[in-house]
C-alpha positions in Angstrom: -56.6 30.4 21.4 -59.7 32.0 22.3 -61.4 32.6 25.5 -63.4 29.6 26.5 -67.4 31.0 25.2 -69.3 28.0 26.8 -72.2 28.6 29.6 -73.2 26.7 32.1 -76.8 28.5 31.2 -76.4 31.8 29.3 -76.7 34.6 31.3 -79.9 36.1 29.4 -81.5 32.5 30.0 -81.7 33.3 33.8 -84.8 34.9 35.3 -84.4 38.5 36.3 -84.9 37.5 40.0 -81.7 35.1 39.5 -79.2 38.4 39.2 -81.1 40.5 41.8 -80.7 38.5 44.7 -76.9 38.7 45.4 -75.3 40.7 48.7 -72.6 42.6 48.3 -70.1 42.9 51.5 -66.4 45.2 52.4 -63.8 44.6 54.8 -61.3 47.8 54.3 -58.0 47.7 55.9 -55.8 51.1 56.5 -53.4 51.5 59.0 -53.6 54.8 61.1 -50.4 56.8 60.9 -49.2 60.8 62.5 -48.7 63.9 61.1 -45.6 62.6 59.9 -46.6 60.1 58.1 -45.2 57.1 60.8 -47.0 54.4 62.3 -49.3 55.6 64.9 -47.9 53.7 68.4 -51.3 55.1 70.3 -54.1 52.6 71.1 -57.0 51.8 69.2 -59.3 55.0 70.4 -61.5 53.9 73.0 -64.2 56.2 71.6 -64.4 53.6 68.1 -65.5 51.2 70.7 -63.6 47.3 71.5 -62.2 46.0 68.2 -62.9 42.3 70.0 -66.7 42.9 70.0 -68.0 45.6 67.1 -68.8 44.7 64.3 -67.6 46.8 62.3 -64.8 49.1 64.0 -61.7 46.1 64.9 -58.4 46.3 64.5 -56.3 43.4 62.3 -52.9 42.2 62.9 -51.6 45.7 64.5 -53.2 48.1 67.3 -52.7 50.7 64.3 -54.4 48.7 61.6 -57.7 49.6 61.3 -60.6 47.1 59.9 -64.1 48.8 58.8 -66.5 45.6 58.1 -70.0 46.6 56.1 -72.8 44.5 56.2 -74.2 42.6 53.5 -75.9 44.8 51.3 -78.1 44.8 48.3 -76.1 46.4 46.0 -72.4 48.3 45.2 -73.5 51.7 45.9 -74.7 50.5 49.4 -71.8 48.9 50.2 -69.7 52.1 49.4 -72.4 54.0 51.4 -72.1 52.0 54.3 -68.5 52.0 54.7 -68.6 55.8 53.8 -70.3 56.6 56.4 -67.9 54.7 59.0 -64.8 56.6 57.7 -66.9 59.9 58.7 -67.4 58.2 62.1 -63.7 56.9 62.3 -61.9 60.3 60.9 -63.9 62.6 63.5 -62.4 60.6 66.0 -58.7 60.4 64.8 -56.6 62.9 67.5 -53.4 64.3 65.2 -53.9 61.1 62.9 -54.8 60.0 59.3 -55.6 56.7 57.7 -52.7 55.7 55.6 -54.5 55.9 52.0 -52.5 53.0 50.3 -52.0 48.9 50.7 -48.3 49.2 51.0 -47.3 50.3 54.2 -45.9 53.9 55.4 -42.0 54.5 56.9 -41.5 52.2 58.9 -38.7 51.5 61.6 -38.1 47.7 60.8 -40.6 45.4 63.3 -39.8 47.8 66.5 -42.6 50.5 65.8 -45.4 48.2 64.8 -48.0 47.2 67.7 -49.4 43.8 67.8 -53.3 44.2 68.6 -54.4 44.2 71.5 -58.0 42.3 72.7 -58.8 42.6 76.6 -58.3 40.1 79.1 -61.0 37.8 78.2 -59.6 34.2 77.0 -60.8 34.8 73.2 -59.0 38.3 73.6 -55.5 36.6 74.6 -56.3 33.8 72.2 -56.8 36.5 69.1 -53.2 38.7 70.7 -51.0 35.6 71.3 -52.0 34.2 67.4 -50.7 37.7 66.0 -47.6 37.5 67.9 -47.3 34.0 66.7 -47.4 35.7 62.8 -45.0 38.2 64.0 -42.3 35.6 64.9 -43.2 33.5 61.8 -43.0 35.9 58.9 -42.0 39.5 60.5 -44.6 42.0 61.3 -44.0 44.7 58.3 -46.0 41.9 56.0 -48.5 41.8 58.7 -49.0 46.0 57.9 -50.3 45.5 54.3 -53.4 46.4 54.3 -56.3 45.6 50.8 -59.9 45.5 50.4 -61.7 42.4 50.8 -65.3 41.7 48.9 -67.6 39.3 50.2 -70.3 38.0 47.9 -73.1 35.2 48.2 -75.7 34.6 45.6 -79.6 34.8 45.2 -81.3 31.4 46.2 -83.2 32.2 43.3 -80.3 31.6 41.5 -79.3 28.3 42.8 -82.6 26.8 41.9 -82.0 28.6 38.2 -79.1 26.6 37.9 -80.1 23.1 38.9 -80.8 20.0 36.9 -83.7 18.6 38.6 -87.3 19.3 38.5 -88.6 22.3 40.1 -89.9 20.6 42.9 -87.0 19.4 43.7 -85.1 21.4 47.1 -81.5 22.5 45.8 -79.5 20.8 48.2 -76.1 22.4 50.4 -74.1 20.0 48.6 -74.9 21.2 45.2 -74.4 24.9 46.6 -71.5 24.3 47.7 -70.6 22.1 44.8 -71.4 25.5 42.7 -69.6 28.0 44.7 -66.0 26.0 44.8 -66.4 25.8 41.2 -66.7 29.4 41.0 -63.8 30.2 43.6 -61.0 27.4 40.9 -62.4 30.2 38.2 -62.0 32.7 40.2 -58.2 31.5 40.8 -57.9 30.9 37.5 -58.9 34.4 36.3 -58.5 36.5 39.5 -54.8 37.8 37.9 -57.5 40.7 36.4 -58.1 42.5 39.4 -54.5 42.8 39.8 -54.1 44.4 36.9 -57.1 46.7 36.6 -57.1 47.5 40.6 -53.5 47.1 41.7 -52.2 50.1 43.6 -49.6 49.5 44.6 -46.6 49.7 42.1 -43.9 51.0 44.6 -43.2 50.5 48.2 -41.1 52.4 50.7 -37.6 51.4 51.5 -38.3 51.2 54.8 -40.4 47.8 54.1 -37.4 46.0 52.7 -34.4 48.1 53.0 -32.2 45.0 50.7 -33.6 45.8 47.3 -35.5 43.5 45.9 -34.5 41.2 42.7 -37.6 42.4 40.6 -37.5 46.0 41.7 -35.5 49.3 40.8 -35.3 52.7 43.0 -37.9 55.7 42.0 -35.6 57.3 43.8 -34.1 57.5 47.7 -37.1 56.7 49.6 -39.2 54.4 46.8 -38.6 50.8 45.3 -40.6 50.2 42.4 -41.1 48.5 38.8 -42.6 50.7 35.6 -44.9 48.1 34.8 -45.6 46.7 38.7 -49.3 46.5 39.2 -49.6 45.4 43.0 -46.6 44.6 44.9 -48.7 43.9 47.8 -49.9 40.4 45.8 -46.5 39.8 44.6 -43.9 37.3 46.7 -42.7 40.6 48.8 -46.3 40.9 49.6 -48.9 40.0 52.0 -48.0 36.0 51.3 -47.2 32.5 52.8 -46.7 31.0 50.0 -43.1 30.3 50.0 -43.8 28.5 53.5 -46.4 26.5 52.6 -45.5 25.2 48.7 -45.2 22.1 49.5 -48.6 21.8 51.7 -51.0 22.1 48.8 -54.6 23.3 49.7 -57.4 21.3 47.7 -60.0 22.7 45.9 -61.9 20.1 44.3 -64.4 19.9 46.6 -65.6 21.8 50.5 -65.3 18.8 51.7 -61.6 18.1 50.2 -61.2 21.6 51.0 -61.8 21.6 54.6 -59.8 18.1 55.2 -56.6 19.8 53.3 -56.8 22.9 55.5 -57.5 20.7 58.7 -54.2 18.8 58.3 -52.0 21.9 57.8 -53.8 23.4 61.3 -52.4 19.9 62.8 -49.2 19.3 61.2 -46.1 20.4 62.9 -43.6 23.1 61.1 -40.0 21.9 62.3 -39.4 25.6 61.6 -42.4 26.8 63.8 -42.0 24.1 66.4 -39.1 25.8 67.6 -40.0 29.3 67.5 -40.8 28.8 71.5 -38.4 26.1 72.3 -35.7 28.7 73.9 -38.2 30.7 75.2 -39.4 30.1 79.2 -42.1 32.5 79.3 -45.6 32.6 78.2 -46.0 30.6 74.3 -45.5 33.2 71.6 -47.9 31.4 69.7 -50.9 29.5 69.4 -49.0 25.9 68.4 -45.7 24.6 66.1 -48.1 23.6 63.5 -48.2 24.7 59.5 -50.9 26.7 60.9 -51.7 27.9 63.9 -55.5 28.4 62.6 -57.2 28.0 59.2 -57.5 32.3 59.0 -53.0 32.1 58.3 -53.4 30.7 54.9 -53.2 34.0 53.0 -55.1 32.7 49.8 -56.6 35.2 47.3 -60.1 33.6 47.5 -62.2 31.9 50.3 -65.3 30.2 51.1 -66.7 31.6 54.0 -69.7 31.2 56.7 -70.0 32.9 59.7 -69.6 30.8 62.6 -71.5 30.6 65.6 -70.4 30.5 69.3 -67.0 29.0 69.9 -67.1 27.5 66.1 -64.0 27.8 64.0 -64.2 28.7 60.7 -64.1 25.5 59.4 -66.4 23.5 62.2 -68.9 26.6 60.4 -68.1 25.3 57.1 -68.7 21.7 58.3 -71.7 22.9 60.0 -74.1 24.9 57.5 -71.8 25.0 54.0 -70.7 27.9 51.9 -72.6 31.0 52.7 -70.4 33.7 50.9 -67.0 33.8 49.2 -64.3 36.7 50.3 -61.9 37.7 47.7 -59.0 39.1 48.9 -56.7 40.6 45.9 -58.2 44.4 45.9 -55.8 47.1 46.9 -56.5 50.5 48.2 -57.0 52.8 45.7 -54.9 55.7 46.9 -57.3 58.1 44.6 -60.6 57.9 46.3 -61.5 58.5 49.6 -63.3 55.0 50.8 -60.2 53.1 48.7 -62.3 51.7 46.6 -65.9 52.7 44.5 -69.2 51.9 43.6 -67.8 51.0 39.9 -65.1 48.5 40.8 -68.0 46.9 43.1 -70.4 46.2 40.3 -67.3 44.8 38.0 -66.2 42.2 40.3 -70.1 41.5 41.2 -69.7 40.7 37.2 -66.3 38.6 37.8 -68.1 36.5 40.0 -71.2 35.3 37.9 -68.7 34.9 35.1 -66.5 32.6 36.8 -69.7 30.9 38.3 -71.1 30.4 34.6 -68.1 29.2 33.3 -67.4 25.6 33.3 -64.7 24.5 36.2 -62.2 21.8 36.0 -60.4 20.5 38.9 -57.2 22.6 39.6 -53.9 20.1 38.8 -50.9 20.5 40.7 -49.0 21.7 38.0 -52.0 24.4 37.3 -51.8 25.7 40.9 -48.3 26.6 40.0 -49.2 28.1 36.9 -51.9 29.9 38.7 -49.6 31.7 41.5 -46.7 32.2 38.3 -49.5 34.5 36.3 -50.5 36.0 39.5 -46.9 36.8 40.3 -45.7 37.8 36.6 -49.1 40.1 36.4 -47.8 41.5 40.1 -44.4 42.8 38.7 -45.2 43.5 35.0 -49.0 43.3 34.5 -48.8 46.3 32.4 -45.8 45.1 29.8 -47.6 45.3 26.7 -45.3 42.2 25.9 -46.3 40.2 29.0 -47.7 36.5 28.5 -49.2 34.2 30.7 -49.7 30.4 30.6 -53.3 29.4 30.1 -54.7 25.5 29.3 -50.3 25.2 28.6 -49.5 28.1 26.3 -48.4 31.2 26.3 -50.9 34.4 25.6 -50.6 37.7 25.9 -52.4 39.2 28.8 -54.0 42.1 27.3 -55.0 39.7 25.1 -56.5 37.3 27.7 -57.8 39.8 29.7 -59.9 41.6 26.7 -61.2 38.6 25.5 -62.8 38.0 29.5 -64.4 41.5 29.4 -66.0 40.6 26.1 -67.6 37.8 27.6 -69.0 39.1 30.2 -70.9 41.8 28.5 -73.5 39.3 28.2 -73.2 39.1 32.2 -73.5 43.3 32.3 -76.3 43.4 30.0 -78.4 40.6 32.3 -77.4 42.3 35.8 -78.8 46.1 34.0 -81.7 44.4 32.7 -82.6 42.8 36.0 -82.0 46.1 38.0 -83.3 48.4 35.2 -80.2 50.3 35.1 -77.4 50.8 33.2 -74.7 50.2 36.0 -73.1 47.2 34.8 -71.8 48.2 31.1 -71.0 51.3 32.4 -68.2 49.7 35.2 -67.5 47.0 32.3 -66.4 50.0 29.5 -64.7 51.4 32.3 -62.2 48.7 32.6 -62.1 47.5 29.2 -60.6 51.3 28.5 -57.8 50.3 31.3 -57.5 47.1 29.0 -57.2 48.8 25.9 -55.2 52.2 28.0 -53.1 51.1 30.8 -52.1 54.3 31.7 -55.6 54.6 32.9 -55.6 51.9 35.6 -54.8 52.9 39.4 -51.2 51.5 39.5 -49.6 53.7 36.4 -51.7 57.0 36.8 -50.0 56.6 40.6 -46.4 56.2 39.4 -47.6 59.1 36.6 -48.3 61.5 39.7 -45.3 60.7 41.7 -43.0 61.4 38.8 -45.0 64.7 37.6 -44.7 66.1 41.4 -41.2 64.6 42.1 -42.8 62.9 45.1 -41.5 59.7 47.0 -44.3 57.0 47.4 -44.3 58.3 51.1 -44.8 61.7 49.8 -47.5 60.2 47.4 -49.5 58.9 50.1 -49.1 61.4 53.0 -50.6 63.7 50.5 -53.7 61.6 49.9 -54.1 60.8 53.1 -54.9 63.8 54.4 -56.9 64.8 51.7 -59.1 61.9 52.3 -59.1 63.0 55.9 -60.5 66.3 55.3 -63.1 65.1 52.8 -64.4 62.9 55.4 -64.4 65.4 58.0 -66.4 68.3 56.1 -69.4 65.5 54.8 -72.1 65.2 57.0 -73.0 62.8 58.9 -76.7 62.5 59.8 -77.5 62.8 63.5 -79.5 59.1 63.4 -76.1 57.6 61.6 -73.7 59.3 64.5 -76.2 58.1 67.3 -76.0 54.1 65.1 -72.2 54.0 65.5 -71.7 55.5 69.1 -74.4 52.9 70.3 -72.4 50.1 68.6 -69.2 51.6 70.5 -71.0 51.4 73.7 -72.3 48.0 73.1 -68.8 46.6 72.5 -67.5 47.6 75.4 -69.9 46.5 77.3 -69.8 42.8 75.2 -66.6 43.0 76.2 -66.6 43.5 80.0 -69.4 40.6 80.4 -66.6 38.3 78.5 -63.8 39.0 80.9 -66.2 38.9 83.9 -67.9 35.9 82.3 -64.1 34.0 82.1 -63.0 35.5 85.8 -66.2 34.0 87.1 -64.9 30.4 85.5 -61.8 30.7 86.9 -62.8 31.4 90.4 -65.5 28.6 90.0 -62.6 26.1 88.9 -60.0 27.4 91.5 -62.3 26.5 94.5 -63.1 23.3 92.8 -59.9 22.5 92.9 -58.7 23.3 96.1 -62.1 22.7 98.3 -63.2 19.9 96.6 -67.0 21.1 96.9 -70.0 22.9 95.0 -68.3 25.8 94.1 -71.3 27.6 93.1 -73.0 26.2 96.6 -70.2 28.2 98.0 -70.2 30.9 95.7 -74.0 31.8 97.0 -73.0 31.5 100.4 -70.4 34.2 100.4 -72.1 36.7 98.6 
């Protein structure tokens, strides 16, 4: 059965100021490990500024796990530049450590070594601590570990008003915007089992991570699990997942507004498991509530729509708010290989992944298609690169290579839109790129990994120690202009000062309520009489 061909409106129909539009944003996780090659117990270094207040220097679920956040950018090749330029920041500030150069963490000594994040003393600091400790005693904190790449991407407005059906003069509307980009996000679902394939990197895992080996796994060898045709354990069910929680709470994607009502319940809903994770416990709550949820950001989906909230928003009161402002896909792994984790190439690729699935017509997702969906992202997980592999699409089997060449066919109409619209050649080039993984999958990120380890008789441990370093000394000998190194030790300073003003701002409120309380008068009357 052959790829679906039909177009919303063919690519080379669109205006070149359609495809030009588009911002490209990262989010790179890596933990930050010693000499050894252990999980570094130190605190975040004060000299990267307060993780609760830069923006783009924070920490993730551990003290040790790292998060460098670009902004949106124009293109790839910006992107990469951007985030570049932080590692050089970062790694010149790393005392005896490295940046662990895989998604799959390092040795680690079960849950005892790992360091929850800390935030400061403000209330949205405790808040952000006390809802990863609450992950730690829900699903253990060496998932929490995994790192991955996250791409953020909103389209031109040009292209909105490219795609409607009414009259020129007519004002595309949020609702059709966001009608557009949930569309896109079911495709992207539907299709998203490519990335793991062509940027999976993570075939094998240290023992450490799951010492009971694991049904779909064999040893490398005393120190490694792994699978000869794994692609990225990391999105497999040993992985960075909930899903085996929260089967039974389906998320709809039909609609934002279905969306955001499915989400909202399971933020609501008590877990009879997760009700009782405090119930013996007289201290201070170990979490933020019982519920399926504690907040919408614990549903570990592959794709999300995203806008940026605004004061004390959540993330979906934003959504509510203003609509769908970018989407953030989340199945990219670190590619141990190149310094940043990830390049320029892979960038302009999934840029191309995302106006296919947007061009592409996009049924409602069925319940019994969901669990197709997480099956052929599971099966392309553990065997992605079995020549004899088959996945289930519209009911019947097909071979992935199969699938997955007839995709990047299709979207050469895509590359050769984007390079004529930015008078390059970009595009086709990152396409050919990953049709030869296609067509060679000793080429893609997860063998040539396994191919190493074998030809230098390493352990994945070994594997990655080795790159990590490397990458650390390639950041430290490029330069770093003197404007860019004064750009990132402002931001440090300003975060710490953000930072301070919150904890005084929320000191200040308590006093104010205390003396409310026990005077019963004006308490800032009183306030301005003692001082």
């Amino acid at each position: 059965m052959p790829e679906n061909r039909t177009w919303i409106i063919a690519p080379n129909d669109l205006p070149d100021s359609a495809l030009t539009g588009g911002k490209t944003g990262l989010e790179k996780e890596s933990l930050r490990i010693n000499y050894d090659g252990n999980i570094a117990v130190t605190p975040h270094p004060k000299s990267l500024g307060a993780p609760l207040t830069h923006s783009c220097i924070t920490t993730d679920f551990s003290e040790a796990l790292l998060e460098l956040v670009t902004p949106p950018c124009a293109r790839p090749a910006e992107a990469i530049d951007f985030l570049n330029n932080t590692e050089a920041f970062v790694h010149r500030r790393l005392d005896g450590e490295y940046l662990w150069a895989a998604s799959m963490p390092c040795r680690l000594d079960g849950n005892s070594d790992i360091p929850i994040a800390r935030y400061g003393d403000s209330e949205l600091g405790k808040k952000k601590t006390r809802y990863r400790e609450g992950l730690a005693l829900r699903y253990g904190k060496t998932m929490q570990v995994i790192a991955g790449v996250h791409f953020n991407y909103s389209f031109s407005d040009t292209l909105w008003t490219a795609l409607r059906k009414q009259p020129d003069s007519t004002p595309v509307s949020t609702d059709d915007i966001n009608a557009r980009y949930m569309g896109m996000i079911r495709n992207l679902q539907r299709f998203g089992w490519i990335n793991l394939y062509l940027f999976g990197a993570s075939p094998a895992v240290c023992r450490s991570f799951t010492e009971k080996r694991p049904v779909h796994l064999r040893a490398f060898d005393e120190q490694t699990w792994f699978h000869p045709h794994a692609t990225s354990l990391r999105m497999s069910d040993i992985g960075y997942t909930n899903d085996r929680i929260h089967t039974r709470h389906q998320v709809i994607y039909h609609s934002l507004p279905a969306y955001i009502e499915s989400l909202d319940k399971l933020t609501q809903t008590p877990h009879p498991k997760f009700a009782l994770l405090d119930s013996s416990y007289s201290g201070t709550p170990r979490q933020l509530n019982g519920n399926i949820l504690q907040i919408e950001n614990e549903l570990y989906a592959t794709v999300r729509p995203k806008q940026i909230p605004q004061d004390d928003e959540t993330y979906l009161d934003a959504l509510r708010m203003r609509g769908i402002r970018y989407v953030e896909l989340r199945s990219i792994d670190v590619n141990p290989f190149f310094p940043n984790g990830i390049t320029a190439e892979q960038l302009a690729f999934v840029e191309l992944l995302m106006h296919y699935c947007l061009l592409q017509p996009s049924p409602e997702i069925s319940d019994s298609e969901a669990l197709i969906i997480h099956q052929n992202y599971n099966d392309t997980a553990y065997r992605g690169r079995d020549p004899q592999l088959n996945l289930l699409r519209d009911g019947h089997p097909v071979r992935l290579h199969d699938w997955a060449m007839q995709i990047i066919d299709n979207m050469q109409a895509i590359a050769d839109a984007m390079d004529k619209a930015h008078h390059t050649n970009e595009y086709s080039c990152a396409l050919n790129i990953q049709r030869n993984c296609v067509a060679f999958s000793e080429l893609t990120p997860s063998s040539r990994m396994l191919q190493v380890m074998e030809n230098n008789n390493e352990s994945f441990t070994e594997f990655v120690l080795r790159q990590s370093m490397q990458h650390h000394r390639h950041h430290l000998d490029q330069r770093l202009e003197t404007e860019r190194e004064k750009y990132y030790q402002a931001l440090s300073r300003k975060s710490h000062r953000q930072q301070q003003i919150m904890e005084a701002d929320d000191k200040l409120s308590a006093l104010i309520e205390r003396l409310k309380y026990q005077h019963d008068i004006d308490p800032l009357n009183q306030l301005r009489q003692d001082f």
